[in-house]
N, C-alpha and C positions, 0 to 999 in steps of 0.2 A: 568580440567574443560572443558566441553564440550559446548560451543555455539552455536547456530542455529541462524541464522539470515533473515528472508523473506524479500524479494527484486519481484519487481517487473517492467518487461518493461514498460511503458508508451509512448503516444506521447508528444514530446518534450512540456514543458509548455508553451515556446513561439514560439509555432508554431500554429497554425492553428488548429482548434479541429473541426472536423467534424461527423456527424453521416454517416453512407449507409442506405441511405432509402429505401433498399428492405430488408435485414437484420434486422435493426433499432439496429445496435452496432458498436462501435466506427470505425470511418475508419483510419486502420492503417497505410494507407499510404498516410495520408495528411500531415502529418507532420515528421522528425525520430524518429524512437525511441530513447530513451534513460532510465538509470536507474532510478529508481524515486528517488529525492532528496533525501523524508523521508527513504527511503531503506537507500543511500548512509550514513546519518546521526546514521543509525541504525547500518548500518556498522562499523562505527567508534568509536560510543562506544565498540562493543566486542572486536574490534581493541587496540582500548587503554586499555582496563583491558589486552589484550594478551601483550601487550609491556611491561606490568611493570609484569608479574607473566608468568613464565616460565612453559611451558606445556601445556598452555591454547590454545585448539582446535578452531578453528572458521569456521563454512559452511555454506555457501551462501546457501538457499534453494527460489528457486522459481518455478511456472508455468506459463507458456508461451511455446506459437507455436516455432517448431523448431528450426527456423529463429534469435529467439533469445540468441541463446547460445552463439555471442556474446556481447549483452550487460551481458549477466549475469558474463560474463569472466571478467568484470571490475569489479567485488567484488573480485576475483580473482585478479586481477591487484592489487587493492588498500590493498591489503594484507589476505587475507580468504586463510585458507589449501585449501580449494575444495568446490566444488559445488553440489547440488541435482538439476539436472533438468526435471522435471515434462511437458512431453509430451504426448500427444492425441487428437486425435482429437473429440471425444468426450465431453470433456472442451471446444469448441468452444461455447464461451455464457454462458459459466456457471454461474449458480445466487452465492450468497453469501454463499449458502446453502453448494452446491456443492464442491464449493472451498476451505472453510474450513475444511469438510470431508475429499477432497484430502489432503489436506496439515499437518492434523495433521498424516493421516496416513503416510503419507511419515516422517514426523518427529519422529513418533513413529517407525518407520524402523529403521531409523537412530540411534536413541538414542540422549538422551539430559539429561543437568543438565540446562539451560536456553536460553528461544527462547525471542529473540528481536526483534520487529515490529514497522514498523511507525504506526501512531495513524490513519489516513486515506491515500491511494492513493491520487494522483495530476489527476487522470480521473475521477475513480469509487464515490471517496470521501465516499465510504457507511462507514468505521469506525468502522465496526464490527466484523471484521473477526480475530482481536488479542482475543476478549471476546470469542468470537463465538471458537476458535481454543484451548484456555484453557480450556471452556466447557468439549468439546471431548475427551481432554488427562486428565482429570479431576485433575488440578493443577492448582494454584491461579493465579490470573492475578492482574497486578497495573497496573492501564492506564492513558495514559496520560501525564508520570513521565518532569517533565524538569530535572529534576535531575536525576542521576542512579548512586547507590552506589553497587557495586558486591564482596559480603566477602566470606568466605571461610564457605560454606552451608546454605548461604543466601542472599538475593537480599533485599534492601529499596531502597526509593530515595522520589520527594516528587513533588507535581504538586499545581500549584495555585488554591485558591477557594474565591470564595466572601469574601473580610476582610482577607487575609491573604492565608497562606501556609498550605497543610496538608501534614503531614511525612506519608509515608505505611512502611513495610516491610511484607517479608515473606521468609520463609524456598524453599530451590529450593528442587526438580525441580519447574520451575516457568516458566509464561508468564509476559512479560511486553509490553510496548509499550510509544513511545517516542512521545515529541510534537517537532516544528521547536527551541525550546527551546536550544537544545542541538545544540553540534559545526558541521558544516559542517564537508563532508567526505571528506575524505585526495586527496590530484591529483596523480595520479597514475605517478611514475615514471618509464623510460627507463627500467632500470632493473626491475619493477615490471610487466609491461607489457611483456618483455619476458619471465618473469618467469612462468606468468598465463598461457603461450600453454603450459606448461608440467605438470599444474598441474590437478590433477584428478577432472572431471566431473562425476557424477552418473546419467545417464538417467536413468526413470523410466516413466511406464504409469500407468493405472489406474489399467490395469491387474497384473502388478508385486506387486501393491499395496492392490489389492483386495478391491478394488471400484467399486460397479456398478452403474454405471450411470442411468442406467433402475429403481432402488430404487428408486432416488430421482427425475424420472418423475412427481410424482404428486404432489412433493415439489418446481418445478420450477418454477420460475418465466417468465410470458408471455408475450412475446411482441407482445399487439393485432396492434396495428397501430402506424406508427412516419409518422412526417412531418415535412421541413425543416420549420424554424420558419420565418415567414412572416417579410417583412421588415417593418421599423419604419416609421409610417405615418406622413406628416407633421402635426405637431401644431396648437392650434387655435390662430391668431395672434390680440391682440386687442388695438386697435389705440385708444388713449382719443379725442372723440370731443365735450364733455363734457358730453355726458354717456356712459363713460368703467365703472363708479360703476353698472349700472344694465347689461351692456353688462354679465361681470366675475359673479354678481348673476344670471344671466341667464343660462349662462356656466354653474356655480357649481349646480345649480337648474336640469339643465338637464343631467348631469353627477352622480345625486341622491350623489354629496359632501358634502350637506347640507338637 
């Protein structure tokens, strides 16, 4: 069996999160990067079906700027055969739209019997790009899963819903997509970390992919204007001297609270 797994750089979550306000997209250098949790978590699932069933393939597939080929070497480290990594510069700012067209082509490159995703990034947060990347490969997506059960020509598992639990399954090829539900990804040990420099990276751009970016111009997403957000003003502070009841109806009167 063949696993795919998207991973994704981010700025560290407790670090500093900043926009560039000539740009208006995340500044990457406010904080380090690092792998996104949900990635690592999604890691780990293909990781543990590969431990207990022999032969089971597993590739880190991600996009990000050069710069990142080594965090992506840590899905590598924490045990994946090899990597897809998706560079151009053309992706800079890419909408949801764009990204998922890159990436299922690069999966469709690859080949797959199941691609695992976290349910949203720790930046982007948009949460569409597992549904959105099944669309394209036109194979069934379960989203959400806290559970993930991988048989032998089929994927189930089961995610919470109002009043209880709902079971999916479906026949692979398939997409899924995981919540924080599932267990943390593994710490990459000494000999794992050595091992990821020998192990195989696939660059690819958009050209080897046969993406053009000029397509989905009129499909992007614009960023007409950002501004840093204004600081927190102070409060209105109100002292009983024996009318704070009409002072706060005052307050709520002219705040249109009431």
């Amino acid at each position: 069996m063949k696993i795919l797994v998207l991973v994704k750089e981010v700025p560290d979550t407790y670090g500093d999160r900043k926009l560039n306000l000539e740009t208006g997209l995340a500044d990457r250098g406010a904080s380090d990067p690092v792998l996104d949790e949900i990635g690592e978590r999604a890691v780990e699932v293909a990781l543990a079906h590969a431990d207990a069933h022999e032969g089971t393939e597993v590739v880190a597939v991600g996009m990000a700027p050069e710069g990142a080929a080594t965090t992506i070497r840590k899905a590598l480290a924490m045990g994946a055969g090899s990597a897809v990594h998706i560079v151009d510069e053309a992706l800079l700012g890419a909408d949801l739209g764009l990204t998922a067209r890159t990436l299922a082509a690069a999966i469709s490159r690859t080949g797959f019997d199941l691609v695992i995703a976290g349910n949203a990034s720790t930046d982007g947060s948009g949460g569409a790009i597992p549904a959105m990347v099944a669309e394209l490969l036109a194979v069934p997506h379960l989203t959400g899963l806290s559970v993930v059960e991988i048989g032998d020509g089929s994927v189930a598992g089961q995610r919470p819903v109002d009043g209880g639990v709902q079971r999916v399954s479906s026949p692979l090829p398939a997409v899924v997509s995981i919540t924080e539900a599932l267990p943390d990804g593994r710490f990459p040990n000494f000999k794992g970390i050595m091992a990821a420099k020998k192990k195989p990276v696939e660059v690819l751009s958009l050209s080897d992919l046969q993406v053009d970016s000029e397509d989905w111009s009129s499909g992007l997403s614009i960023m007409l204007s950002v501004a840093e957000r204004p600081p927190r003003a102070a409060g209105v502070k109100i002292v009983d001297d024996g009318d704070a009841g009409e002072q706060i109806t005052g307050f709520l009167a002219e705040n249109r609270l009431v």
